[in-house]
N, C-alpha and C positions, 0 to 999 in steps of 0.2 A: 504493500500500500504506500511504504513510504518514496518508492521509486515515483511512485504515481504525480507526487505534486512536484510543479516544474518549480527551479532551486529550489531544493530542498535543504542545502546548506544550511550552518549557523549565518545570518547577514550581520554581526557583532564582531567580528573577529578579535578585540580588543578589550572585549570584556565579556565573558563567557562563563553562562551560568548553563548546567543539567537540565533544571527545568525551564523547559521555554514549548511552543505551540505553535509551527507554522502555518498560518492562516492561508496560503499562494493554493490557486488552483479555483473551481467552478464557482462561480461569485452570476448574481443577478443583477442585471446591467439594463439601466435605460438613458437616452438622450435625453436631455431638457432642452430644448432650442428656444424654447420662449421665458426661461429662467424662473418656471413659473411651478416648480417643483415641491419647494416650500409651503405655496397657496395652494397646492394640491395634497398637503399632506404625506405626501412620498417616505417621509422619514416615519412615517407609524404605518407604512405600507406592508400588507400582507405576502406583496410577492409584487418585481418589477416583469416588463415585458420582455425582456431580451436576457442573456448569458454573454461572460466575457471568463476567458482563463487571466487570471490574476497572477503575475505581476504587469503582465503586457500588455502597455495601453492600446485600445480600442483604434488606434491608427495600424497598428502593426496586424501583420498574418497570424502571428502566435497569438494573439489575444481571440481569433475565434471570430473578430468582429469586422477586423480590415476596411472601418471608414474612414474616407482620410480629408472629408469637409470641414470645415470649422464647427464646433462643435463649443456650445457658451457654456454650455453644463451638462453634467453628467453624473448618474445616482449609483451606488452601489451597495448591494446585500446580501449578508448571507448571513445562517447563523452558527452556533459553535456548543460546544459541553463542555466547562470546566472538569480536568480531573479531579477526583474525590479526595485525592489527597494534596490538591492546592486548598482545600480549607482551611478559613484564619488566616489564609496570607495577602498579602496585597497583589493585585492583578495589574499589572502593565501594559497596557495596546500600544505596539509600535510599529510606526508607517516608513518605510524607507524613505520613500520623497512621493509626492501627489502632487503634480502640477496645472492649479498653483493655489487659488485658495480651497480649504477644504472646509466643513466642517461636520463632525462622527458626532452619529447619537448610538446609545448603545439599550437595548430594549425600549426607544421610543424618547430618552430623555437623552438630550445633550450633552455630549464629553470635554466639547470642547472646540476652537479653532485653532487653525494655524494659516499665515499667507508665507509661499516662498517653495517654489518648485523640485526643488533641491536637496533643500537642510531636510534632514532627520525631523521626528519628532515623536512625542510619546504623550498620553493620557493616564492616569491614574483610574479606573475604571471599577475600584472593588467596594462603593458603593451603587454600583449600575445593576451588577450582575448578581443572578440569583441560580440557583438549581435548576437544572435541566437545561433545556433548552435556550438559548441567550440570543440575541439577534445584533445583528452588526449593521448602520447604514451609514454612508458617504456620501456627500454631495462635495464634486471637484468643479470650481468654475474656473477660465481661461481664455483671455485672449488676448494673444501677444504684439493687437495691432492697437493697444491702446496708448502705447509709449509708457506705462507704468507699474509695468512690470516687467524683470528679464527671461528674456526668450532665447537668447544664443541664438543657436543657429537653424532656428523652426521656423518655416516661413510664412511669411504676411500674405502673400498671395494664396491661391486656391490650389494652385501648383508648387514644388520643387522648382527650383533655379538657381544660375550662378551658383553661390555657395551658402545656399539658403535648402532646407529641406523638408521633409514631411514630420508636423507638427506629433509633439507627445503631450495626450491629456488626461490627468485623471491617473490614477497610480500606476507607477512605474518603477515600484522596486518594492521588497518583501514588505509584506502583512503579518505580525506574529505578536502572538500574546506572551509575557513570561509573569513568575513568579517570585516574589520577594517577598521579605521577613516587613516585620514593620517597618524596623530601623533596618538597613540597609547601605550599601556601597553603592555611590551612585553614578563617580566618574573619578578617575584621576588623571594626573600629568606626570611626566618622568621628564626630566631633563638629566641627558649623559653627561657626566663626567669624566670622558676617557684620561683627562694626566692625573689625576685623584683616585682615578679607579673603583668611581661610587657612580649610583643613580640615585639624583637626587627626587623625590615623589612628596607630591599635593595630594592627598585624597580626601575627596568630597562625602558626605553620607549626606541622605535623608529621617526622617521620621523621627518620632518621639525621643531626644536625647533620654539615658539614663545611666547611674553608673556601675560601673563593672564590667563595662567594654574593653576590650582589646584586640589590637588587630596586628598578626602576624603575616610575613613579608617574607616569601624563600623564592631565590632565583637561580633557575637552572640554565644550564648549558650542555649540548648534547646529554638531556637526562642527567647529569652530575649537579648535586647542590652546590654553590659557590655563592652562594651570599643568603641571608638572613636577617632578620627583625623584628622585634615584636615591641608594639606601643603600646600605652595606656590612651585610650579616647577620652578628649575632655570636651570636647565642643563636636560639631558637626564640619569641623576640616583637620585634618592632621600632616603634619609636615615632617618627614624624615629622611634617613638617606640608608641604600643599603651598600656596604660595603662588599667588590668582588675581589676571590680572590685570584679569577682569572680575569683581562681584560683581550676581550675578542673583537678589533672593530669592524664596524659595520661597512663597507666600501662600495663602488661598481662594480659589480659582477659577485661579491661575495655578500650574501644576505646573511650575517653570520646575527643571529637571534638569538636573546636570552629568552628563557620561559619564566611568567612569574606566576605566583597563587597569592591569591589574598583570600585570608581566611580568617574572618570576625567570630567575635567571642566572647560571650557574656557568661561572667562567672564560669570558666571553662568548659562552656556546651558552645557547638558549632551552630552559629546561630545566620552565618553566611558567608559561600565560598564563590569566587569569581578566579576566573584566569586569564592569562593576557600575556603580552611579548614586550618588548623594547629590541632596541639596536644601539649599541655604544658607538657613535657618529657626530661628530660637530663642521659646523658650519662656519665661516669666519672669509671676513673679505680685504685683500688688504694689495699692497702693488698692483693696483687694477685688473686683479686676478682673486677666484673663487675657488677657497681651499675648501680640503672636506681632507678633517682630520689633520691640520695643518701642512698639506698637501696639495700643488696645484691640479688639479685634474679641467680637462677642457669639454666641455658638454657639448661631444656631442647627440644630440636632439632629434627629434622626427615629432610633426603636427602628429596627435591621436585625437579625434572629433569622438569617440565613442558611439557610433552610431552603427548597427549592426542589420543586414537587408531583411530579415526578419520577425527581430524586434525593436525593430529602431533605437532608441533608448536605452533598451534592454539586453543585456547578453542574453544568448537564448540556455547557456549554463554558466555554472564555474568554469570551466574549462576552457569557453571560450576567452574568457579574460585573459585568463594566465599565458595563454595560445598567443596574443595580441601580442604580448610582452614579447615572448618568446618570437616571434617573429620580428620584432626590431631589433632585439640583440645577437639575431643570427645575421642582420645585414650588418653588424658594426655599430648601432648606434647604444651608447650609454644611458640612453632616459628618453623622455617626452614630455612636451607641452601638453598637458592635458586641456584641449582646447576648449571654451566658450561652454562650458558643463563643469560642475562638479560632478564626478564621477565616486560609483558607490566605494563601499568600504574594502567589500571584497578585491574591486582591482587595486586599490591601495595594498591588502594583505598581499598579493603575489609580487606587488612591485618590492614591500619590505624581504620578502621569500627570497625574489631570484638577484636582489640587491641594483635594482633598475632607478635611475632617478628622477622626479618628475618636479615641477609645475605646478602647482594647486592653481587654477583658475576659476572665476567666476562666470555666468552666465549674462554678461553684461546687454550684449546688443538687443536695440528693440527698446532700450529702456532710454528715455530723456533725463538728460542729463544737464541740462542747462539751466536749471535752476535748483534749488534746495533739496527740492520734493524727492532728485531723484537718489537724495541720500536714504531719503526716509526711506522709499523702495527696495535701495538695494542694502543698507550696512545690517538691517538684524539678520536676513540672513545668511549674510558673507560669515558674520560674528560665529550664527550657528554651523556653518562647515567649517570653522575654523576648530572652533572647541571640539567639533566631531573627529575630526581627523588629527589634530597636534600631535599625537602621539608617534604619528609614521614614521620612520627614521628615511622609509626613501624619499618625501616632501622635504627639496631641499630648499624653497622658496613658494614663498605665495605672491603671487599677481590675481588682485583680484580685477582689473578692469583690462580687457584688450582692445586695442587701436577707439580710443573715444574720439568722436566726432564732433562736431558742430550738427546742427538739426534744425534745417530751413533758414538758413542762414545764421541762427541765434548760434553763438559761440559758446562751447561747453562752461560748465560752472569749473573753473576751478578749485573752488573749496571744497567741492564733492571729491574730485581725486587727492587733496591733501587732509583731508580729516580721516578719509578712510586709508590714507598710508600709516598715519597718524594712532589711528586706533590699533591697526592691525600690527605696527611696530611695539606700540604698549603691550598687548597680547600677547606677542610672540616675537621679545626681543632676540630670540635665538637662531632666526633665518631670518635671512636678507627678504625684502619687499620691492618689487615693483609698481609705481604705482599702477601705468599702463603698460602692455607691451607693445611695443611700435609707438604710437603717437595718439595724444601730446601730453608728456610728460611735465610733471608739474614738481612732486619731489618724488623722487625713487634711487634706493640703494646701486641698482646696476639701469646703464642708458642702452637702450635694445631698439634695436632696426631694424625695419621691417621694409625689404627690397628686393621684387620681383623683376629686375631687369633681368634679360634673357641672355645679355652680350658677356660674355666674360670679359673681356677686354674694356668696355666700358665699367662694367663694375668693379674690378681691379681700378680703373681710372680714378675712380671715388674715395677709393679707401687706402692708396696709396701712399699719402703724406702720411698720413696716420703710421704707416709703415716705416718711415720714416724719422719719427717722433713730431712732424708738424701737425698743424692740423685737423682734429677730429672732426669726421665727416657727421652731419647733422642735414639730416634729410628734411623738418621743417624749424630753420633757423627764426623766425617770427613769434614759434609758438612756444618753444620749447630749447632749452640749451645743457650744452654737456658740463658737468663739474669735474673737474680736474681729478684724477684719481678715481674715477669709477669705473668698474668695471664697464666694458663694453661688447654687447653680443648682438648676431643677429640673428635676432630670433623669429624671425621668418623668410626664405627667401626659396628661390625654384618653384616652384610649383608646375613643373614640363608639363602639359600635352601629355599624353601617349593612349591610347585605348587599341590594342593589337585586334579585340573581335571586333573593332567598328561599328560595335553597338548602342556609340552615342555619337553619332555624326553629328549631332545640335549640343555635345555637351561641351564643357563650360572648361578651363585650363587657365593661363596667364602666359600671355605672348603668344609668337607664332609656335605651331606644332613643327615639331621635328620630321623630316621629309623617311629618315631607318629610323633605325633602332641606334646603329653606328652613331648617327647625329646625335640621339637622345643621348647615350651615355659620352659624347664627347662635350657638348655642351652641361654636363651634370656631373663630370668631373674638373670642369676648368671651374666653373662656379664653387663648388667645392674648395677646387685650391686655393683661390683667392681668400677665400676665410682662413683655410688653416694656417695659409705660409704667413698669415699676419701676427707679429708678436704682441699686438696690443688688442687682439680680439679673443675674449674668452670662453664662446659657446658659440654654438649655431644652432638651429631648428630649423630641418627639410619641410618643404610643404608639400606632401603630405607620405603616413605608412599607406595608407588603401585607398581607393577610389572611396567617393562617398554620394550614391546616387549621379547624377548626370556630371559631378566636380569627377573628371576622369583624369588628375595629377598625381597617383598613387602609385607608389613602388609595388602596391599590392591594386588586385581588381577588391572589385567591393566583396568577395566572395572568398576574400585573401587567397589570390590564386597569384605568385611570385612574377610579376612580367620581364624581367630580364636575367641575364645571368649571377645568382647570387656569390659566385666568387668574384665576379666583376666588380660589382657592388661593395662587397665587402671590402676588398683592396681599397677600395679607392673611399671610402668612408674610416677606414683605420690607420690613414697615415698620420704619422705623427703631426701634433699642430705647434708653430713656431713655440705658443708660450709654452709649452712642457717641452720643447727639445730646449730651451732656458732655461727652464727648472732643473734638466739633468746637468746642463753646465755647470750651475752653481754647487750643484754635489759633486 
């Protein structure tokens, strides 16, 4: 049975309790088009008119439903049985992401709202539910042509285009109930210490403080204990550090992970157990160069959009994630942009796994931003994926805004991109922040370019002084300027042409198409070089790993089917880049 529901995985990977309930699979589903759901009563509804399979929104194949119109609202139901042995404990409803506002009634009365397509969220529901039978309903509304809210990369039209695609609405990532004690674990943070050789932890609780709490701390490695803990709780946060006495760190290509238990304690009865990972990894930026582990390494990157031809949104397993990965670091590249999406938890876990480094980015576009409002919009919840993910040791920076705009002439706010640099630096002074990537920069820890010229020779032209120590090349000097000593990357560029079945003769690329294949990969290794042989540039980002609907610039088809030769490839993506044949000098 349990094969039967699609992911079936834990979706927590970072904090992992026994009991839990995955809700994913046959769910009753109706359109609202006239938003009029509520004055019909829907949510004390006995039974809606249609079925969708849950997680996959109602746009995709795997959802059962395959509409891909704009859609203002949409209901969902089903009901569930408490086990008999979560009795007396608190009952948890948790939504992966529901794009975009939602709001859950749970047997007919209200759990609760949440706005933001993306962030996580959870309900406290264990005065809702009762024995037997329990019912679950959802009302998701969305539309991303309002300007006020972020849509990435879903498009405003009726159709897919350019680099615009088929809309996701209404839930798109796990449904699952879990169980907890009163008092409870309810999140924590680890910050590595690798020259100390500790992990320093914040952990959060909820519910009714009392005394005679204590919470023990054991961290493993390949299964070996190597470090320990145990506090006395005096409040509902605790602050300690666990000392290892191996230090393993965390790098590219070696996802080396500690295991840890947290295991609370009232008067010596186990009154609640949670488990989770870290990676001993630091972040640090300094000679206009980005160490990891006081080490220069040079990023190179590949665009990942997260969008999959059968569930949009949605991977259609685990495995596809981990797959994705794995096929960028068989071409050579160290990480990715996680493009214009927060992306779930799970492909964060494979990336902290196969030790892959990524990008945290927000789902910016589509949202107006030229005045106040579109702080309001977008910071609660950037805030909520921030807190969601902190702990990933492969997030080696967050960008939450990509390439902001101006919109009908009004010129973007800039106090929207420097308060949310601003906050996001408070939060997590321990990775560097971009504000935007590409343009226009307002304050941001590394200055990133974003430049689709097709000519190698012209683009070497640009970035050449730079090479020289004159110079730095600044693609909109009016808007935005470089600060001396920042890193510098660019973090978009290429994006070839290529579609070998010619099954988008109307699709969408940047520049002219390459006449071979011979062109493609002469042109996409000269482009290439001109990044690497630069000593003053410290990452890049290809556009793009896969095709993504009619966008046919992908190393990969949208079906990740390889279109060129992968030793080809790989060579010419693993050659050394100026700034680390530096770094070897100096050793």
């Amino acid at each position: 049975m349990h094969n039967l529901i699609p992911r079936p995985e834990y979706p927590r990977p970072q904090l992992v309790r026994e009991e839990w309930m995955n809700l994913n699979g046959q769910w009753e589903f109706e359109m609202d088009f006239g938003r009029t759901g509520r004055g019909r009563d829907l949510h004390q509804s006995e039974q809606l008119k249609q079925s969708i399979v849950v997680p996959f929104c109602p746009e995709s194949s795997l959802s059962g439903v395959g509409y891909t119109d704009f859609m203002p609202a949409v209901w969902y139901r089903r009901t569930f049985t408490l086990p008999k042995n979560w009795s007396g404990q608190r009952i948890l409803l948790h939504f992966g992401a529901v794009d975009y506002e939602a709001e859950v009634w749970v047997n007919g009365v209200s759990a609760g709202t949440h706005r933001g397509g993306y962030s996580s969220f959870q309900f406290d529901i264990t005065k809702l539910v009762r024995e037997g039978d329990n019912v679950i309903t959802l009302c998701a509304e969305d539309d991303v042509r309002t300007g006020l809210q972020p849509g990435g990369k879903q498009s405003g039209k009726y159709h897919s285009y350019n680099c615009y695609y088929t809309r996701t609405t209404g839930i798109w990532q796990t449904v699952w109930l879990e169980c907890v004690p009163e008092f409870h674990i309810d999140s924590y943070r680890v910050v590595p210490d690798p020259a100390n050789g500790q992990a320093n932890l914040a952990i959060r609780f909820k519910g009714g403080y009392r005394k005679g709490l204590s919470l023990s701390i054991d961290a493993y490695y390949n299964g070996k204990l190597v470090g320990s803990r145990t506090a006395q709780i005096s409040s509902h946060q605790l602050h300690t550090q666990v000392s290892l006495d191996e230090v393993h760190l965390w790098e590219p290509g070696h996802g080396r992970l500690y295991d840890l238990v947290f295991t609370l304690e009232e008067n010596g009865q186990v009154i609640d157990k949670v488990t989770s990972y870290f990676g001993m990894r630091e972040v640090t930026l300094t000679d206009k160069a980005v160490l990891i582990n006081g080490r220069i390494v040079f990023q190179r990157l590949v665009l990942d959009q997260g969008f999959y031809p059968d569930g949009i949104y949605t991977a259609p397993t685990d495995e596809a994630l981990r797959r994705d990965i794995e096929l960028a670091m068989d071409l050579g590249f160290n990480g990715a942009r996680l493009h214009e999406k927060m992306f779930e938890p799970r492909f964060l876990y494979w990336a902290d796994k196969l030790g892959y480094l990524v990008w945290a980015e927000h789902a910016n576009w589509g949202l107006n931003i030229t005045t106040p409002m579109g702080l309001r919009s977008f910071l609660p919840e950037w805030l909520e994926g921030m807190e969601r993910d902190y702990n990933h040791p492969s997030i080696i920076g967050w960008c939450p805004f990509n390439e902001t705009w101006d919109r009908d002439g009004t010129k973007q706010d800039n106090e929207v991109l420097r308060i949310t640099y601003e906050v996001s630096k408070s939060i997590d002074p321990t990775r560097p922040v971009k504000d935007t990537s590409g343009h226009y920069h307002v304050k941001t820890d590394i200055f990133s370019l974003h430049d689709y010229d097709q000519d190698p020779v012209s683009f070497a032209a640009r970035l050449e002084p730079m090479k020289n120590g004159e110079e730095v090349y600044v693609k909109h000097p009016k808007r935005q300027k470089y600060d001396e000593g920042q890193p510098y990357q660019v973090a978009e560029y290429g994006g070839i042409w290529w579609d070998p079945s010619k099954s988008h003769e109307e699709g969408w690329g940047y520049g002219d198409r390459p006449k071979s294949e011979e062109e493609f990969l002469a042109r996409y290794e000269g482009l290439m070089t001109v990044i690497l042989d630069n000593p003053y540039i410290s990452g890049l980002c290809y556009t793009q790993l896969y095709d993504v609907e009619q966008e046919v610039n992908g190393l990969y088809t949208y079906d990740r089917k390889l279109k060129f030769p992968r030793d080809v490839l790989r060579r010419i993506n693993t050659k050394p880049a100026a700034i680390e044949r530096t770094e070897l000098a100096k050793n």
